[in-house]
C-alpha positions as a LaTeX table, in Angstrom:
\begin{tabular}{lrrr}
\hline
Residue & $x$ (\AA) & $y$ (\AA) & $z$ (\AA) \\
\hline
Unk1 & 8.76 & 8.09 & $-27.25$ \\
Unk2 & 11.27 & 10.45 & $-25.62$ \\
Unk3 & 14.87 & 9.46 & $-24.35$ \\
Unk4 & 14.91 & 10.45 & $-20.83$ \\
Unk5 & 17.55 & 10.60 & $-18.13$ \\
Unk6 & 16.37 & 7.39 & $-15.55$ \\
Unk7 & 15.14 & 8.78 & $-12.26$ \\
Unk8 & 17.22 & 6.42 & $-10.15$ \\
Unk9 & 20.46 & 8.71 & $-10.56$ \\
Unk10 & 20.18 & 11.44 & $-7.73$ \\
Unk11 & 20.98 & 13.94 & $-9.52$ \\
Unk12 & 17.69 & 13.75 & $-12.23$ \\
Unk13 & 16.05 & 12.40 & $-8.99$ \\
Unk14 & 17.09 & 15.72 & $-6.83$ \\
Unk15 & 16.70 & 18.40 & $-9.72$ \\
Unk16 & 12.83 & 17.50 & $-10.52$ \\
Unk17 & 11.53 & 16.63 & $-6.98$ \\
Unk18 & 13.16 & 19.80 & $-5.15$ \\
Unk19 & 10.74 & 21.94 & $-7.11$ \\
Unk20 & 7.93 & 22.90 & $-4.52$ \\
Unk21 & 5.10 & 22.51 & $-6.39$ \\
Unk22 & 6.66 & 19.14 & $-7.82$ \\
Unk23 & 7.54 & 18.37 & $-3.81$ \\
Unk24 & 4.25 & 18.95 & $-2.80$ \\
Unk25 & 2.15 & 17.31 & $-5.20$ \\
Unk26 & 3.96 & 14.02 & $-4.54$ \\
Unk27 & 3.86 & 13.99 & $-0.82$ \\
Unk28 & 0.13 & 15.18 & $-1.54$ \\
Unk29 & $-0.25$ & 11.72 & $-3.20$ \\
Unk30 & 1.90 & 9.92 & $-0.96$ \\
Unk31 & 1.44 & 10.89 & 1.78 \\
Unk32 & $-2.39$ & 11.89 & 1.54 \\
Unk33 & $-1.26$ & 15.90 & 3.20 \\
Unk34 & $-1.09$ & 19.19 & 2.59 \\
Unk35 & 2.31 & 20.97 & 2.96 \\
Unk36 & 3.22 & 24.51 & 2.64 \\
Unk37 & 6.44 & 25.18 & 1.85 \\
Unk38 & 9.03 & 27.56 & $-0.37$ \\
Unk39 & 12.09 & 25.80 & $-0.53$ \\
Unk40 & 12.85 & 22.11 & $-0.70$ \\
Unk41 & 16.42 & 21.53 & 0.60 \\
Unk42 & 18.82 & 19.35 & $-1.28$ \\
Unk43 & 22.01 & 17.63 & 0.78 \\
Unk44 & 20.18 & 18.96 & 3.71 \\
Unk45 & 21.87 & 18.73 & 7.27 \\
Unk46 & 21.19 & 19.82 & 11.18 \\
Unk47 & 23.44 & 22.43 & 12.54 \\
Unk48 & 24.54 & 20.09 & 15.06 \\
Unk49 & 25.27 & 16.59 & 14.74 \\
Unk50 & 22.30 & 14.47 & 16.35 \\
Unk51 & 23.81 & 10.73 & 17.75 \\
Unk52 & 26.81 & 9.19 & 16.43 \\
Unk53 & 26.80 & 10.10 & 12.74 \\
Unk54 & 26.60 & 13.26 & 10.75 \\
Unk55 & 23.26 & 13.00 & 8.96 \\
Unk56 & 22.37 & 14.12 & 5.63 \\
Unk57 & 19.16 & 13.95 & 3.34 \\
Unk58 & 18.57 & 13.86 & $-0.29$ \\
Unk59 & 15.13 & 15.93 & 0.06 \\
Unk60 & 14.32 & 18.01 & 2.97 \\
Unk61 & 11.16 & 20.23 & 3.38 \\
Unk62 & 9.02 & 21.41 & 6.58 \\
Unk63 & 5.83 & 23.74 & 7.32 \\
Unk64 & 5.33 & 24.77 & 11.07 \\
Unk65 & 3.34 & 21.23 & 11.57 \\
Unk66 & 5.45 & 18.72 & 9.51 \\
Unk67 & 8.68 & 17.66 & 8.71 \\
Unk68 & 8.83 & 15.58 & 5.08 \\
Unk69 & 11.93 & 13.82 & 4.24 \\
Unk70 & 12.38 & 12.04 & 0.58 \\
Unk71 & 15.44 & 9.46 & 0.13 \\
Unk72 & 16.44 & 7.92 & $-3.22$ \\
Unk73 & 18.74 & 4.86 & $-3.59$ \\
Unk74 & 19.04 & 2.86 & $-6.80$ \\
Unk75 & 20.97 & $-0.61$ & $-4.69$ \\
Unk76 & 19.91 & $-2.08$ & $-1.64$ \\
Unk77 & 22.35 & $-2.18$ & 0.87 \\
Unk78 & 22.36 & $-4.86$ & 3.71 \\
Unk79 & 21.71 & $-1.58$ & 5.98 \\
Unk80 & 18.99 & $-0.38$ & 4.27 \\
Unk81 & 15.77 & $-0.41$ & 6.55 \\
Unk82 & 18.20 & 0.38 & 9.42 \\
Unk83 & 19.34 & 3.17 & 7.97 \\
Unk84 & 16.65 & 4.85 & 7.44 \\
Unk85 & 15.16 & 4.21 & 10.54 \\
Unk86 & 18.30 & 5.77 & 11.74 \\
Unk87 & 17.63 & 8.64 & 9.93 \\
Unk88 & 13.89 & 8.89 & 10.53 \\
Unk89 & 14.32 & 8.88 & 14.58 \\
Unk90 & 16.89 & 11.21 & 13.30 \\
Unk91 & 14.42 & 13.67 & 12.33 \\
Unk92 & 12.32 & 13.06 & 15.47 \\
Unk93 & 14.49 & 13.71 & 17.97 \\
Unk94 & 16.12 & 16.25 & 16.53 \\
Unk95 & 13.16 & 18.45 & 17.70 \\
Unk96 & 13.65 & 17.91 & 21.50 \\
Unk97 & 16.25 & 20.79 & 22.47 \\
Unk98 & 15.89 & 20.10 & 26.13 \\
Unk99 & 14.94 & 17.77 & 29.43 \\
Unk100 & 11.83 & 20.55 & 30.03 \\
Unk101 & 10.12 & 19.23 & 27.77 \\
Unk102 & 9.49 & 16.49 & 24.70 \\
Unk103 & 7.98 & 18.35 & 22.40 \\
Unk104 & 7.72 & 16.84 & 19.12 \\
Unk105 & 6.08 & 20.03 & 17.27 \\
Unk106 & 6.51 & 18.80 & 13.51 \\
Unk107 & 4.94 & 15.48 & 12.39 \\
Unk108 & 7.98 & 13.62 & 10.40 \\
Unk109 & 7.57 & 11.63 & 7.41 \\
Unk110 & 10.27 & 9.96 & 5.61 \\
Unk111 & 10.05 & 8.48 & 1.92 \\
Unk112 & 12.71 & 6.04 & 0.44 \\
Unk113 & 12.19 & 5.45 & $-3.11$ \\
Unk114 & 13.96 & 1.91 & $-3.46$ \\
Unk115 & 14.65 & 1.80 & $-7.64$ \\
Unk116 & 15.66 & $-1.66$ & $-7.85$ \\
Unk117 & 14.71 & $-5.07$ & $-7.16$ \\
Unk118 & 17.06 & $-6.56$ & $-4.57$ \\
Unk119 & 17.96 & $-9.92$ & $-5.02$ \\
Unk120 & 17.24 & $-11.36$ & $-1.32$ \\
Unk121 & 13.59 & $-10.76$ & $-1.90$ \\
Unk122 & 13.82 & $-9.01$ & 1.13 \\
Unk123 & 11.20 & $-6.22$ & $-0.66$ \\
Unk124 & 8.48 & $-7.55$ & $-2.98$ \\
Unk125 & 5.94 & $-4.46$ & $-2.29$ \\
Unk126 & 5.29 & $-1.16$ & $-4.02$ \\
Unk127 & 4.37 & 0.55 & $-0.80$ \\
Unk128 & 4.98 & $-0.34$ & 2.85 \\
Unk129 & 4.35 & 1.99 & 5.36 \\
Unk130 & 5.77 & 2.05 & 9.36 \\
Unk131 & 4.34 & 4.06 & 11.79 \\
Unk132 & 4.97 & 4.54 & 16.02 \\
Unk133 & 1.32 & 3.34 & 17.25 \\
Unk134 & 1.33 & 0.81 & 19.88 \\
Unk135 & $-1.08$ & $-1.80$ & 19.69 \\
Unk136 & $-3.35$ & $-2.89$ & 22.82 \\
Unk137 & $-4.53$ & $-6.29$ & 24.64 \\
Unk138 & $-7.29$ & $-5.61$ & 22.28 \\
Unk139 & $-5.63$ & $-5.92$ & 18.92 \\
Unk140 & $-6.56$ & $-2.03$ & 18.41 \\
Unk141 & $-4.48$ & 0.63 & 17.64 \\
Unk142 & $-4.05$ & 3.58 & 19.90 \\
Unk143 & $-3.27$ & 6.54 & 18.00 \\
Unk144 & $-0.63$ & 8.54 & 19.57 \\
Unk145 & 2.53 & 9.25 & 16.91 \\
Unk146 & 1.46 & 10.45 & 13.90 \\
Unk147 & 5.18 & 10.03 & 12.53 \\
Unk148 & 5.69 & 7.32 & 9.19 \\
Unk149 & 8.49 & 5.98 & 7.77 \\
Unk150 & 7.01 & 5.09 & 4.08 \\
Unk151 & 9.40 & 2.81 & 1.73 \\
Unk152 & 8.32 & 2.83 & $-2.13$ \\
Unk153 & 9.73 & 0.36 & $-4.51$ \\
Unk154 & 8.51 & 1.71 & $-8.27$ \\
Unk155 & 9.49 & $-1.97$ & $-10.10$ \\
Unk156 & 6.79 & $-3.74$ & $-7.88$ \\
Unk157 & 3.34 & $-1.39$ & $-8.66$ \\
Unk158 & 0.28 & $-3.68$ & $-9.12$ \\
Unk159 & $-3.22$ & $-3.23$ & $-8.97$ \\
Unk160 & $-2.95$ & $-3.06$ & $-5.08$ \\
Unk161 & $-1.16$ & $-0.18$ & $-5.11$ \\
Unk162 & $-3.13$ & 2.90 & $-4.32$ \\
Unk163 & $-3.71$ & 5.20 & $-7.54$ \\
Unk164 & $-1.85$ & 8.02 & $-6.11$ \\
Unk165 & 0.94 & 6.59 & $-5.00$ \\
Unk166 & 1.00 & 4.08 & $-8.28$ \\
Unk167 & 0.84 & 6.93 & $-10.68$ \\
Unk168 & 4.11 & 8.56 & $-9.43$ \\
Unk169 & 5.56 & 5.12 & $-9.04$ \\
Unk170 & 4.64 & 4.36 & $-12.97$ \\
Unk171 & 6.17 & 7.69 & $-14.07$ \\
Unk172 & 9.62 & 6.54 & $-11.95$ \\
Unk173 & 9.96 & 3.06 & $-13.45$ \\
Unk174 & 8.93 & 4.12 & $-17.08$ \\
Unk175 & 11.77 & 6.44 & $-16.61$ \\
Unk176 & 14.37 & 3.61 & $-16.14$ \\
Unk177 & 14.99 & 2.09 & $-19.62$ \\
Unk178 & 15.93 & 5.92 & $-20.57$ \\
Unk179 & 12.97 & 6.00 & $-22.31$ \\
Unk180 & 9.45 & 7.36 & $-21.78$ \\
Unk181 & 6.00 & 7.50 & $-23.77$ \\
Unk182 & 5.08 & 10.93 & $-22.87$ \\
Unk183 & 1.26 & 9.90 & $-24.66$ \\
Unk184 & 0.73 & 7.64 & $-21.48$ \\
Unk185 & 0.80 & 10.98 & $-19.25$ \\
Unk186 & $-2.48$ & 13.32 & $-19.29$ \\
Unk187 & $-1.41$ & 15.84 & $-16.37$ \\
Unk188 & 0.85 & 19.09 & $-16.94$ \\
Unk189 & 2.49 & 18.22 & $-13.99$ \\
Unk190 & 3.83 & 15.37 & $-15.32$ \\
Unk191 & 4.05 & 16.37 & $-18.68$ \\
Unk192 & 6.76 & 19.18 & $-17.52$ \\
Unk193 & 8.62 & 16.34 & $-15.68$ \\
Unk194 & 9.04 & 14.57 & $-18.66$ \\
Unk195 & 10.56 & 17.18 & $-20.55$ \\
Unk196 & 12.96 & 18.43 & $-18.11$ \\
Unk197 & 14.39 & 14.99 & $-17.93$ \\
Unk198 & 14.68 & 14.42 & $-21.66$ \\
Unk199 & 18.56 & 14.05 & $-22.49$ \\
Unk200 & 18.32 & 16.93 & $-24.09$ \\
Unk201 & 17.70 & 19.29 & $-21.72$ \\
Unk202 & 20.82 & 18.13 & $-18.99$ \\
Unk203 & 23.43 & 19.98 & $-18.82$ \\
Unk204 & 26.66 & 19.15 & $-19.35$ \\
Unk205 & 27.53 & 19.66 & $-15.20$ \\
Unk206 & 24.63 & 17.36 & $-14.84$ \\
Unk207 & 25.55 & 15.14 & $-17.43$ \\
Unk208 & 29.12 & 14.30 & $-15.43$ \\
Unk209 & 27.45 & 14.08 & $-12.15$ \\
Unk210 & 25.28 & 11.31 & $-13.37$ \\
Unk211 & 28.17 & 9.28 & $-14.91$ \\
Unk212 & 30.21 & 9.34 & $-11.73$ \\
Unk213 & 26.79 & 7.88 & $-10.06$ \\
Unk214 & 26.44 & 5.15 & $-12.93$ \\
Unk215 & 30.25 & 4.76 & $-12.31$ \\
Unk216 & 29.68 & 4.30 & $-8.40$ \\
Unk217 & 26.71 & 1.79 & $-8.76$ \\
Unk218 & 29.26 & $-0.47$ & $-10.95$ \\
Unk219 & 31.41 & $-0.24$ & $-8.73$ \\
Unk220 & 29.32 & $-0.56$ & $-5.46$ \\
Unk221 & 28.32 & $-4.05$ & $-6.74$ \\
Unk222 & 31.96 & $-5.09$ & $-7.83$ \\
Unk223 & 33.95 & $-4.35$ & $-4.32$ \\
Unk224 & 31.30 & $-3.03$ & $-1.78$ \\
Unk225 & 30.71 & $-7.24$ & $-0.78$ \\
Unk226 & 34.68 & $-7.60$ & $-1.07$ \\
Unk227 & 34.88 & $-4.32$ & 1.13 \\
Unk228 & 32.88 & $-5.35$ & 3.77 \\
Unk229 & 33.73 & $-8.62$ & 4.37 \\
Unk230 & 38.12 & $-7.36$ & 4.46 \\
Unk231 & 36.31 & $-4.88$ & 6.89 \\
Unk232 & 35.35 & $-7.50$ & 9.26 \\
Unk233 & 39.27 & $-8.15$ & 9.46 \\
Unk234 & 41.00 & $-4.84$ & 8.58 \\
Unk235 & 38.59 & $-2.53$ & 10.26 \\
Unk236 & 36.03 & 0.05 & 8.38 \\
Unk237 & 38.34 & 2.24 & 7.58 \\
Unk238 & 40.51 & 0.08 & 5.23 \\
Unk239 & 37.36 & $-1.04$ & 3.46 \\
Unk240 & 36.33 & 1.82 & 3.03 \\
Unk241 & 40.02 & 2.58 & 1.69 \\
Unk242 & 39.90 & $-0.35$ & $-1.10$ \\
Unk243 & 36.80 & 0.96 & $-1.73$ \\
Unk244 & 37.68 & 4.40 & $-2.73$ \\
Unk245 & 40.69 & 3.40 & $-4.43$ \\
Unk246 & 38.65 & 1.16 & $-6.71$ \\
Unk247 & 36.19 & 4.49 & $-7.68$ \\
Unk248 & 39.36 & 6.69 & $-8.29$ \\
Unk249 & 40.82 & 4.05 & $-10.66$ \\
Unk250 & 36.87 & 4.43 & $-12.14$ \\
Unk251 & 37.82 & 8.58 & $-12.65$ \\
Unk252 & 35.14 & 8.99 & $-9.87$ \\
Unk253 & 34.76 & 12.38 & $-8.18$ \\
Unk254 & 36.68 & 12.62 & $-5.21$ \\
Unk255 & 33.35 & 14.72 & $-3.44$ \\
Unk256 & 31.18 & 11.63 & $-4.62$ \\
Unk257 & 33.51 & 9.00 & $-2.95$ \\
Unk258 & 34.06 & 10.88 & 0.34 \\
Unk259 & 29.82 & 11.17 & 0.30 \\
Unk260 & 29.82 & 7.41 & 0.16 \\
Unk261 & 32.57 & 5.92 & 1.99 \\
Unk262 & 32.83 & 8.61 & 4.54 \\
Unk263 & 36.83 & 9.42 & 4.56 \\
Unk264 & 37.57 & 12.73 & 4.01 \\
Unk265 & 38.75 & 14.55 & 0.94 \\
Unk266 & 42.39 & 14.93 & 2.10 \\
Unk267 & 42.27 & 11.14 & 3.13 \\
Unk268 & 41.24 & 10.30 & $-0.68$ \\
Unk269 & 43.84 & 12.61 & $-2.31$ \\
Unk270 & 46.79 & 10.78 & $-0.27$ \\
Unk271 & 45.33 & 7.05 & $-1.60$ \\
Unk272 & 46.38 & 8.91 & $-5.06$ \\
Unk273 & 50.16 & 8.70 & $-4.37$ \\
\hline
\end{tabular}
């Protein structure tokens, strides 16, 4: 048995799957394609804001054919399938630089890896997969848009789930009791996964980064319900407001809280005095 880092904090989550060959292999199993890539983008943004808000993605690859985006989030949030929706029409549209034309010229896939079990029972699958086809008078699908918006939830593998897909899934939700029994693992893929998330081998940056995001998700369930519902009287911004102030008195990173409640830096420093 090895103690392990869980694979629901970002950071672990981020460090292991922007390898390329790690990148690859999953969306291989996933996904069921072949990418070809060199560099797996972490925090990744478009030059220019697309819509009304400033989009940014945990994992973000693309060949000359297709566009692969991976999210991880530990809580479900009441926005959840919205947005990433938002974020995979995001990725669509994004392509389209003028009226000429609509060209679409990279297929885009987004992944959410959902690490919890939400209590609504709003998810209660391993793997659900939504893709652009219309269907006709005929009950057939016509297969036009190749683009999928995939949501993975590790805690609910069963025999149903497709072996690809379930052996990743496996590897995730072993990972979450901080424990793992490497034995259960045949492939050196794998194998090296497990050993660069031993506790061991984090560094001590690392190590901080993933107590401000254990920090967060206490906190997220404490005031995030309180937050929104004040919001629905004092306005976004004030939730968002109570909700910093309650990760500061936490000794949370100011980048971390700006990341999730959207105010800026400077606006978090002055809820200080």
């Amino acid at each position: 048995m090895v103690e392990v880092i869980p694979l629901k904090y970002g950071t672990t989550f981020k460090r292991i799957f922007s390898q390329p060959d790690v990148f690859c292999q999953f969306v291989h199993d996933i996904l069921g394609i072949t990418i070809n890539i060199d560099k797996v983008y972490t925090e990744y943004e478009y030059p220019k804001t697309i819509g009304f808000v400033k989009t940014k993605y945990d994992l973000f690859a693309e060949d000359k054919e297709q566009r692969i985006i991976v999210e991880i989030q530990n809580v479900k949030e009441e926005d959840f399938f919205e947005r990433f929706l938002y974020y995979h029409l995001i990725s669509i549209a994004e392509q389209v630089k003028g009226y000429e034309a609509y060209r679409f010229d990279r297929t885009v896939y987004t992944i959410v890896v959902l690490t919890s079990v939400p209590r609504d029972r709003s998810v209660n699958f391993s793997v659900a997969v939504s893709d652009m086809n219309p269907i006709d008078e005929f009950k057939q699908k016509v297969v036009i848009y190749p683009h999928q918006l995939i949501f993975l939830t590790p805690r609910f593998v069963s025999d149903k789930t497709p072996q690809g897909v379930k052996e990743w899934l496996e590897l995730i939700t072993d990972s979450l009791d901080s424990q793992i029994d490497e034995t259960n693992y045949d492939t050196s893929l794998f194998q090296r996964i497990i050993s660069e998330i031993e506790k061991t081998a984090i560094s001590p940056e690392e190590a901080s980064e993933i107590k401000d995001e254990a920090a967060w998700e206490l906190a997220k369930k404490r005031f995030i319900r309180e937050g929104r519902e004040e919001g629905r009287e004092e306005g976004l911004k004030e939730a968002g407001e109570k909700i910093a102030l309650a990760m500061l008195e936490q000794g949370i990173e100011v980048t971390l809280i700006s990341k999730v409640t959207g105010l800026k830096p400077e606006e978090i420093d002055k809820l200080k005095s």
